[in-house]
N, C-alpha and C positions, 0 to 999 in steps of 0.2 A: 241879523237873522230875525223874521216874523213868526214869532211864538203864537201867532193867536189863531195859527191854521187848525186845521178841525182832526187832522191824522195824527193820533198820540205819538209817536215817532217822531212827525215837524214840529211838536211842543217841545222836544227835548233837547239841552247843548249838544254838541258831538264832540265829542273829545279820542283826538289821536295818543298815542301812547307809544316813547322810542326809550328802550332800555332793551341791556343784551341779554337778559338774564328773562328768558321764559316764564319760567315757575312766577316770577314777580308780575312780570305781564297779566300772567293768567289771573294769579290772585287779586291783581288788581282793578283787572275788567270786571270780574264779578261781582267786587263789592261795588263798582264805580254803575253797573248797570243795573244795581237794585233800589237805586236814587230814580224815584217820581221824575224829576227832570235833568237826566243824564244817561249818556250813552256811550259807549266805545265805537268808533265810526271804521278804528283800527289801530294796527302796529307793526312797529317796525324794530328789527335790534341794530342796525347801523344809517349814516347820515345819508349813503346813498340811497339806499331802500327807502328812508323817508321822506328824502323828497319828492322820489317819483308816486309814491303812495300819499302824502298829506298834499297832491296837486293834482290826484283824480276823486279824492275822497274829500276834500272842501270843509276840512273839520270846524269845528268852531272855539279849539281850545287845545294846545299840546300840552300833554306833562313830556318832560326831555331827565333825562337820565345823562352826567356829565361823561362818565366811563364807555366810551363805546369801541370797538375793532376800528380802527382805522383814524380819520379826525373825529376827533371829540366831540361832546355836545354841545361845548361854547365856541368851537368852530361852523358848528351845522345851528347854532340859536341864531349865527351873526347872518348866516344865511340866510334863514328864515325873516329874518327882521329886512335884511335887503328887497327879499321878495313880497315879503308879505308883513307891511308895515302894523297893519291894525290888529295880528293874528293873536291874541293871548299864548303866552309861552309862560309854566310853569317846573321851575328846575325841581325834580326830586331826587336827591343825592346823598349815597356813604360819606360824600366829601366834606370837611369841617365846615360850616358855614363861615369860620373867622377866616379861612385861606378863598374861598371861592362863592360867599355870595356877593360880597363887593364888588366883584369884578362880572359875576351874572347878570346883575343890575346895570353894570356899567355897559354890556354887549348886547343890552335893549331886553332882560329877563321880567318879567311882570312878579317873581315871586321866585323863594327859594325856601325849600323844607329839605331837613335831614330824612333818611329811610327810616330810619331810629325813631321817628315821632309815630305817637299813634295814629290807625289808618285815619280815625275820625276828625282828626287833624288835618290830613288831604284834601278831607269833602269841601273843612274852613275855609282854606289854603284856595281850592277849586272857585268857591262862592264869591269870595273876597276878591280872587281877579275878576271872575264876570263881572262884577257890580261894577267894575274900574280903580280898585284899591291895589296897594302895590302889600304881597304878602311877605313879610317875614316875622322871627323869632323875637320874643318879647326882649331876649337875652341882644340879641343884632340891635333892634329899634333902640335899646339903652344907650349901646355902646356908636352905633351911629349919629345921635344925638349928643351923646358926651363929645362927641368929634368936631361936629358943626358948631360947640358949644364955646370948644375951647383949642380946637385944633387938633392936629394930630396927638394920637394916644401910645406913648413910649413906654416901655420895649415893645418893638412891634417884630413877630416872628421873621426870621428873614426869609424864608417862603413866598410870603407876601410883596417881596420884591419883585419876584419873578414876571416876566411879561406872560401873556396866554400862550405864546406857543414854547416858551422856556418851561413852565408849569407844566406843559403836556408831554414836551420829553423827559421830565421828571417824574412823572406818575408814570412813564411806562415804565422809565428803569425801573423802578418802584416793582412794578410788575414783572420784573425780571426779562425784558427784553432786550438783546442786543443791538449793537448801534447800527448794524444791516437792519434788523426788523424795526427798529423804528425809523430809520429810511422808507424801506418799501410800504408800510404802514402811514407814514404822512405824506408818501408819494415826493420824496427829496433825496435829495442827493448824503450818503454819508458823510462827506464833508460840511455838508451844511446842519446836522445832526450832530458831529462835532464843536459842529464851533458853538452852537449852543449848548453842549455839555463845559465847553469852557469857562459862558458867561453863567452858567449855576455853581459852579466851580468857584468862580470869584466872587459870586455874590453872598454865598454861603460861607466862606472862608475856608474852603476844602481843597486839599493840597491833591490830589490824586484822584482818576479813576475810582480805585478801592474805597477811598472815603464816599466818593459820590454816590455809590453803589449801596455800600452800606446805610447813607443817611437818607437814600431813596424808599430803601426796603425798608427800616425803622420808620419811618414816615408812615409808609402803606398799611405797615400792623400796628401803629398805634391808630389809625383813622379804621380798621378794620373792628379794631376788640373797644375803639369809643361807646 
């Protein structure tokens, strides 16, 4: 994109904005468009809506919210990265950064910030990918490096086993949805919503349903009240 055109408007990024949650949207167009060179081009709260909206509006920058209605964010980033190889994607997410930036990074994410960090941390977070730096938490950068260092870092949560679409049917249970609504919800078949309830089942060491359930929704309110 050419910064150096003469209409204060074509001097600024565009940055698209996909989270379900309004209120955050709102709050954070405003502070994102009181930045000298930043702008909200637009938004979206699910993965259909923003594709068809960040493909007529040619942003120059996503922030992606991982929690969406229907597939996720790290289903709609892989998207994104299919279509639009060079487009900066920055995850900003409730979700632990030890369970889900790794694997953000791995789905082609330029950067991953908790909600929980201050706003003025986003702008960083914002800046840092423009320039072409990959953003994350100084606490991640340690423990990524201790990795590279010395290999894998033991005990590792068994969460983190999970594949992204096992992870997904987990955080909906999480969310209290049944195995019809996460069916219709990721557009599959119940039985194939079960049988990935079974491979969390076994990776977790959970005997039942009822445990599933319960260690879904523990999961959810501990990553909620972090």
């Amino acid at each position: 994109m050419n910064k150096s055109a003469v209409s204060p408007l074509a001097s600024k990024y565009r940055i698209f904005l996909v989270d379900d949650h309004p209120i955050l949207r709102q709050g954070l167009a405003l502070f994102i468009n009181r930045e000298p060179d930043l702008m909200v081009c637009g938004e979206a709260d699910g993965a259909a809506s923003a594709l068809q909206a960040i493909r007529s509006s040619i942003p120059d920058f996503v922030i992606l919210d991982i929690s969406l209605d229907g597939p996720d964010g790290l289903e709609l980033l892989k998207t994104l990265r299919a279509k639009y190889p060079s487009l900066p994607v920055l995850i900003l997410s409730m979700h632990d950064e030890s369970t889900y930036a790794e694997r953000a990074l791995r789905a082609g994410a330029n950067g991953y910030i908790m909600k929980q960090e201050a706003t003025e941390k986003v702008l960083t977070a914002i800046r840092q990918v423009l320039r072409g730096d990959v953003y994350v938490s100084e606490h991640l950068t340690r423990r990524m490096l201790q990795q590279f260092v010395h290999g894998s870092i033991s005990p590792r949560d068994p969460v983190t086993t999970l594949s992204d679409r096992e992870l997904e049917v987990y955080r909906l249970i999480g969310a209290g949805h049944g195995t019809r609504q996460i069916a219709d919800e990721l557009h599959v078949s119940t039985k194939t919503v079960e049988s990935y309830q079974a491979h969390i089942k076994e990776k977790l060491s959970l005997r039942n349903a009822r445990e599933l359930v319960q260690h879904a929704i523990e999961s959810s309110l501990n990553e909620k009240g972090a």
